[in-house]
C-alpha positions as CSV (number, residue, x, y, z in Angstrom):
1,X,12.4,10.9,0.0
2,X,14.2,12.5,-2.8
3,X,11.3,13.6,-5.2
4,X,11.3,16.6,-7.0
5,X,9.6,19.0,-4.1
6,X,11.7,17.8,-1.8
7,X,15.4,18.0,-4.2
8,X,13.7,21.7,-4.9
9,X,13.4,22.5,-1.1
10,X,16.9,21.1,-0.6
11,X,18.1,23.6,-3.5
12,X,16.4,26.8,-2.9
13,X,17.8,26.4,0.8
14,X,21.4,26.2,0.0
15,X,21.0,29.0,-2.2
16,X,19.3,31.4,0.5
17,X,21.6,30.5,3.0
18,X,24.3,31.9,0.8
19,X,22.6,34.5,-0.3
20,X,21.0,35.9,3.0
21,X,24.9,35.9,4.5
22,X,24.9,38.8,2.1
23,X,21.8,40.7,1.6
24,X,19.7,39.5,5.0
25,X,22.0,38.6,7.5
26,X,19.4,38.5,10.1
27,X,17.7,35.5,8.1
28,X,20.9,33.0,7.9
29,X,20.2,31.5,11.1
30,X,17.2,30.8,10.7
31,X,18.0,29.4,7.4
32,X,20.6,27.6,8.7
33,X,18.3,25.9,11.3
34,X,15.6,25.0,8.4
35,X,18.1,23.0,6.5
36,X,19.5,21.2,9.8
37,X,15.9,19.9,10.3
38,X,15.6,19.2,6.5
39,X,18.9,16.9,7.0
40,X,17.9,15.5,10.2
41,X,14.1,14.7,9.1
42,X,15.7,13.1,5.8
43,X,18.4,11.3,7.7
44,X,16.0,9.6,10.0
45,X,13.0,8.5,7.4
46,X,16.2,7.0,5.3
47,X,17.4,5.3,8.6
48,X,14.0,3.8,9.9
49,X,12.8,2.8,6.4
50,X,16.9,0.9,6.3
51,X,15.9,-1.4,9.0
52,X,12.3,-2.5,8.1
53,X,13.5,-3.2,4.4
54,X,17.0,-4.0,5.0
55,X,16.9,-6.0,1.4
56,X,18.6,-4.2,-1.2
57,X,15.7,-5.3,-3.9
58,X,12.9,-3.3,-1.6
59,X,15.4,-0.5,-1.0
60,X,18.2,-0.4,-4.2
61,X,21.4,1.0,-3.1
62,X,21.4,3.9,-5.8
63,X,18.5,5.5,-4.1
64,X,20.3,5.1,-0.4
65,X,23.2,7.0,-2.3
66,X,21.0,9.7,-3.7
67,X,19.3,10.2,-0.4
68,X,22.9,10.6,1.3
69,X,23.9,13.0,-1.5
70,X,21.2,15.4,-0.9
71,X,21.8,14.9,3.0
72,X,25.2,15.5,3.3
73,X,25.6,17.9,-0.1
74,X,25.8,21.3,2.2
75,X,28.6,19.3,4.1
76,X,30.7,18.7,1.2
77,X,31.9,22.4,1.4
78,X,34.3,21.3,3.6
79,X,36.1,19.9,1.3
80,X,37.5,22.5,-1.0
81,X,38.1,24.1,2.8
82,X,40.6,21.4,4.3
83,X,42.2,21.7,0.5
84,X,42.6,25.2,0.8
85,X,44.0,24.7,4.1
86,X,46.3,22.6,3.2
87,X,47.4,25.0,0.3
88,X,47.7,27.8,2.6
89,X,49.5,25.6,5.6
90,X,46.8,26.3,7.6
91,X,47.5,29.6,8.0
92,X,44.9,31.0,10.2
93,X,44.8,34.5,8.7
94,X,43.9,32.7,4.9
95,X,41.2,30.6,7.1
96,X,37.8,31.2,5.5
97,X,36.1,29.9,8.3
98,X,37.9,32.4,10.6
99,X,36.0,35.2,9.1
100,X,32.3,34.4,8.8
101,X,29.5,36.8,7.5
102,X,27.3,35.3,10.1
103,X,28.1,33.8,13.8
104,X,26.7,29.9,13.4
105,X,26.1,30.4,17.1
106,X,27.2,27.7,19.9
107,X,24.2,25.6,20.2
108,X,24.3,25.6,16.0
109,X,27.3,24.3,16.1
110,X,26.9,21.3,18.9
111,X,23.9,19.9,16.9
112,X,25.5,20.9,13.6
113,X,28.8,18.3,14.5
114,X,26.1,16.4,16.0
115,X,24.2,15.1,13.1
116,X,27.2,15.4,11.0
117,X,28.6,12.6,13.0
118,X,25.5,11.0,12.7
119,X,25.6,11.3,9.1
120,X,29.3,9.8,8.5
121,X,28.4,6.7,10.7
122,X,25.8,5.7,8.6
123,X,28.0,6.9,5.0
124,X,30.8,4.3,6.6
125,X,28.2,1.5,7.2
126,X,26.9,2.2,3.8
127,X,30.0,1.6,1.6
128,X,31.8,-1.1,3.7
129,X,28.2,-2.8,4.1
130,X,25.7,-2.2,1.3
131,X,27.7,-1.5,-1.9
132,X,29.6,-4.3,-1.8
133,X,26.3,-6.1,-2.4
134,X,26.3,-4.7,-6.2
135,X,28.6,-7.2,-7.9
136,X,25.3,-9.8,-7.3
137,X,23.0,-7.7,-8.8
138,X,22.5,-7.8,-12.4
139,X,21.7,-4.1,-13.2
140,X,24.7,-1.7,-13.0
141,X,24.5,1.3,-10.6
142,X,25.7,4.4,-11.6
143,X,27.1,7.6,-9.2
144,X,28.5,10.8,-9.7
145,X,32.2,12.0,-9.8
146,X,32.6,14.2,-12.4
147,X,31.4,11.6,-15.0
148,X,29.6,8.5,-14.6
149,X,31.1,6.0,-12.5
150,X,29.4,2.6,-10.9
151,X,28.7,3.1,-7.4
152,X,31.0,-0.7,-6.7
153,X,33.8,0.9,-8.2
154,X,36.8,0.0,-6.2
155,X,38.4,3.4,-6.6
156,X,35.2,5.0,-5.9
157,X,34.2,3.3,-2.3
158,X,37.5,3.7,-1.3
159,X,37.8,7.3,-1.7
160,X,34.5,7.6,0.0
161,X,35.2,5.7,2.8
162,X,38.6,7.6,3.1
163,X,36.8,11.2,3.1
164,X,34.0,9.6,5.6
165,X,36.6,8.1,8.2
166,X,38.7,11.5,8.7
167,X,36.0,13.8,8.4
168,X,34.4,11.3,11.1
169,X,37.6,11.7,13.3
170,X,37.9,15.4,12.8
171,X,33.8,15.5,14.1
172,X,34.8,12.9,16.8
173,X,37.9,15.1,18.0
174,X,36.3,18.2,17.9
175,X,33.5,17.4,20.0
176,X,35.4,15.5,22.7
177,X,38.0,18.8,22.8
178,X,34.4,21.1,23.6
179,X,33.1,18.8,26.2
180,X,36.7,18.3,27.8
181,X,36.9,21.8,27.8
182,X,33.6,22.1,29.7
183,X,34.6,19.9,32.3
184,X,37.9,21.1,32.9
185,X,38.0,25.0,32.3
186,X,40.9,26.8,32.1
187,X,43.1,27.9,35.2
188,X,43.1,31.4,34.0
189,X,46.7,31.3,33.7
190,X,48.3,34.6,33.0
191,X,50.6,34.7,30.4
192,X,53.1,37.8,30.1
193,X,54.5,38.6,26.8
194,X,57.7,40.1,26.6
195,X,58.1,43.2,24.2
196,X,59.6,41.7,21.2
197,X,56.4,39.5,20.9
198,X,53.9,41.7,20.4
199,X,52.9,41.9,16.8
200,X,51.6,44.9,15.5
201,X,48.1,45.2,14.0
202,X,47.6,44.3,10.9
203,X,46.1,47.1,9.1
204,X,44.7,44.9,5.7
205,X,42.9,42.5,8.3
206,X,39.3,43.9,7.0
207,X,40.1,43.3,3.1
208,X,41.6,39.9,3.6
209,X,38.5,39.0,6.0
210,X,36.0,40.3,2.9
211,X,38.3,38.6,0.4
212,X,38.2,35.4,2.9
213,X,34.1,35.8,3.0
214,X,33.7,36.2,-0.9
215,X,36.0,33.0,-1.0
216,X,33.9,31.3,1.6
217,X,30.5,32.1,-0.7
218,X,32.2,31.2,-3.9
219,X,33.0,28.1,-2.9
220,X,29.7,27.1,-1.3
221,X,28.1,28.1,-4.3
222,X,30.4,26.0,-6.6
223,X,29.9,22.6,-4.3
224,X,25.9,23.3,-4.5
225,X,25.6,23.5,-7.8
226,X,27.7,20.4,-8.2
227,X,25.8,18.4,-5.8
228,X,23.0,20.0,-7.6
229,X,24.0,18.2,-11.4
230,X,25.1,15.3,-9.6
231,X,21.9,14.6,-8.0
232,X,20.2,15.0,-11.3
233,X,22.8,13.1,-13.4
234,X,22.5,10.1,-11.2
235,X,19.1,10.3,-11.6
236,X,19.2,10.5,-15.1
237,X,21.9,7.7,-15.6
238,X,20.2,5.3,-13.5
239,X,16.7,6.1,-15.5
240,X,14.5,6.2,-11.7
241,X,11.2,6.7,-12.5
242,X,8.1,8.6,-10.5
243,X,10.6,11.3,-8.8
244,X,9.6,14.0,-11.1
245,X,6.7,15.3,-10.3
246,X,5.1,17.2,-6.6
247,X,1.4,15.9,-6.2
248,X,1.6,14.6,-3.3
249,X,1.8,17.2,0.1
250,X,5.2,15.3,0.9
251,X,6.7,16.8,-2.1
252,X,4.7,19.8,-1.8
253,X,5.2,21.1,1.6
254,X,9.3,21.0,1.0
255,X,9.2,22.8,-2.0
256,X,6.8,25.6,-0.6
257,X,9.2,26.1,2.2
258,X,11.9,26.6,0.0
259,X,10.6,29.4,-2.3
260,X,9.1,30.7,1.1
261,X,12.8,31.5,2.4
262,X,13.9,32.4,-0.7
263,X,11.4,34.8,-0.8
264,X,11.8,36.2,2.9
265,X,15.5,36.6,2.4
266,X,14.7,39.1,-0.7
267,X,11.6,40.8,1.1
268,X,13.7,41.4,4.4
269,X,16.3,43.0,1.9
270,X,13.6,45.3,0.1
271,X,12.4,46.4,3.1
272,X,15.4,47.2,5.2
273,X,16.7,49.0,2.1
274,X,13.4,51.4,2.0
275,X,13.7,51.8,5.7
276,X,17.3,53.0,5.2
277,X,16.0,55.5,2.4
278,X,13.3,56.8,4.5
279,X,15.1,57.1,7.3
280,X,18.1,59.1,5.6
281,X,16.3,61.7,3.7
282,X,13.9,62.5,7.3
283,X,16.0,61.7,10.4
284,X,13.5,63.3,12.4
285,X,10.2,62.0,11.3
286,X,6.8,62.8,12.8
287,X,4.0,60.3,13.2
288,X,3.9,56.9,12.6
289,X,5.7,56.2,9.5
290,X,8.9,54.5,10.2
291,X,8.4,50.9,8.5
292,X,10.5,48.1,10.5
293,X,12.3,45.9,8.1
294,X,12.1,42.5,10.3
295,X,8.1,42.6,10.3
296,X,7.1,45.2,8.1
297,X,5.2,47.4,10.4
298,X,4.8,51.0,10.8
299,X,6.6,51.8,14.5
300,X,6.4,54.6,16.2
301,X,9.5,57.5,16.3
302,X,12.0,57.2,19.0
303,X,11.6,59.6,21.7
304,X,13.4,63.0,21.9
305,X,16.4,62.7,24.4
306,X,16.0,64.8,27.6
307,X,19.0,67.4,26.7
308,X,17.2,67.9,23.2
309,X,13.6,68.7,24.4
310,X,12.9,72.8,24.0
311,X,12.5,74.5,27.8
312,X,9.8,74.9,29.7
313,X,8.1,78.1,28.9
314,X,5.5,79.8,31.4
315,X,2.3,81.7,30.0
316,X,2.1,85.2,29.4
317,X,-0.1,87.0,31.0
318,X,-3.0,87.8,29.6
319,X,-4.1,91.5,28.5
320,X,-6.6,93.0,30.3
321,X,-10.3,93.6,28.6
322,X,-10.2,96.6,26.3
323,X,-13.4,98.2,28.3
324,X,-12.0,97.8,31.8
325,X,-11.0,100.8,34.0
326,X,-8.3,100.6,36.4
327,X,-9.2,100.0,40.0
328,X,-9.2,102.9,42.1
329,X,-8.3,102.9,46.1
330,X,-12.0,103.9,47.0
331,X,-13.1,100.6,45.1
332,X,-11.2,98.3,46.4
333,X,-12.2,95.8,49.1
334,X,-11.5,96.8,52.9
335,X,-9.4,93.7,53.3
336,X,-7.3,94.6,50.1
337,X,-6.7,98.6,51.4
338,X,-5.9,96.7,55.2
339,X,-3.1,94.3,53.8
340,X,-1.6,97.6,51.6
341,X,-1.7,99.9,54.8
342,X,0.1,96.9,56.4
343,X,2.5,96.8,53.9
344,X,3.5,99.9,53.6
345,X,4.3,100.1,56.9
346,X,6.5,96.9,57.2
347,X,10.1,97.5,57.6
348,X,10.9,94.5,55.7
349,X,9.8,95.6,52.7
350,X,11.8,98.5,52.3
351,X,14.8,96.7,53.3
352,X,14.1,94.4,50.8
């Protein structure tokens, strides 16, 4: 469950996701999406293979902790967030999470708290429960904070248990304040403000929001890469073998994915960049040329608006033959000299 194609597909995900926030914003949810199902997928093989070898010799511990690294690694970006709330005194203006480069959407962020719960359960169970079993085990089992550390390190579970528990509350809070607030909407209350309180607006609101999204980025850059060398460290310190290489189509199909939305991210930025060009240097462009940079098809123009469209023009007459004669009164038709006679003698027509 944590072979190389699958730590690659883990890796190349976190790294879209930040960088299509930027460049393809179009593509973060979906991205976003992909690595909830990654988590989820990961969280329940780990759980279901837990209870039919519960025994810590069939299942060691350190690979139940490498498992819940790569699992909850794009979660730990919340914690350099709390930290930076609490420098700021939550100040909701300094707020990274105030000023995102994409919505998460709603229904994102129900299953999002969801799992995430799901997640801390099991982290809480795992360190009160299952680590505790170490100190019978002969061979020592090394995690990652920083530097190498035994996973029974007293220090260690506690600190982990600590961070599980309130972000566990904060989850459990949060969603009982949305579905309360479901339940019992709002009165619509209308509340007056008196003219001393209103606040004029602030006029560096855009900067600080791009300085907040660049800090936002940075950060979830930083905590991947850690999780990144920690993953690999632990690896390394605890000398797992058979994790290394992506024969099989488990290891395979995860990694594929991966470089698949890398690559998407970057082709959806190519594109829409040449549709930009093309569309700037012809704003009126004729025939089918206009390349759409979601599927990369040629699309037809838009069509003209009504108040742009030339007017209608009638026909001009057309000359008469070079080699006809005019017609002359003794030629015409009896009918034709009739409704002239008549014509000439209606009153109408001179009025006219």
């Amino acid at each position: 469950m944590y072979g190389l194609g699958i730590r690659i597909g883990y890796y190349l995900q976190w790294y879209g996701g930040i960088l299509a926030a930027w460049i393809a914003p179009e593509e973060s949810s979906s991205l976003r999406l992909a690595n909830a199902l990654f988590v989820a997928a990961t969280f329940l093989a780990l759980f279901i293979q837990t209870i039919q070898e519960h025994a810590e010799k069939s299942f060691p511990i350190v690979e139940t902790y490498i498992i819940l690294f790569l699992a909850f690694g794009s979660y730990l970006v919340l914690v350099p967030i709390y930290l930076w709330r609490i420098f700021t005194c939550c100040n909701p203006y300094l707020d990274p999470t105030r000023f995102p480069r994409v919505n998460p959407g709603r229904v994102y962020g129900y299953m999002n708290s969801v799992l995430l719960t799901a997640v801390l359960g099991f982290e809480l169970w795992y360190w009160i429960h299952q680590v505790p079993k170490l100190a019978t085990v002969k061979c020592v089992q090394y995690g990652f904070f920083f530097h190498k550390i035994q996973l029974n390190n007293r220090g260690f579970r506690m600190l982990n248990i600590i961070f599980c528990l309130f972000l566990l509350l904060c989850c459990i809070t949060l969603v009982c304040m949305k579905v309360v607030s479901k339940v019992r909407p709002s009165q619509g209350k209308k509340v007056i403000l008196k003219k001393e309180q209103y606040k004029p607006l602030d006029q560096d609101l855009p900067k600080r929001a791009h300085l907040m999204q660049i800090l936002d980025s940075t950060s979830q850059f930083i905590v991947a890469t850690t999780v990144i060398i920690g993953v690999e460290l632990t690896i390394c310190w605890n000398k797992i073998q058979d994790v290394h290489d992506i024969s099989s189509a488990g290891q395979t199909i995860p990694m594929i994915l991966g470089i698949g939305a890398l690559i998407r991210v970057i082709y959806v930025w190519k594109f829409k960049k040449v549709a930009h060009e093309a569309v700037s240097s012809d704003p009126q462009p004729a025939g089918y040329h206009i390349v759409d940079p979601h599927n990369g098809f040629a699309q037809p123009p838009p069509p003209t608006p009504w108040h742009q469209m030339p007017a209608p023009q009638s026909p001009a007459p057309s000359p008469p033959p070079p080699n006809q004669k005019p017609t002359s009164w003794d030629s015409m038709p009896a009918a034709a000299r009739e409704s002239v006679h008549d014509l000439g003698h209606n009153p109408n027509y001179y009025s006219a």
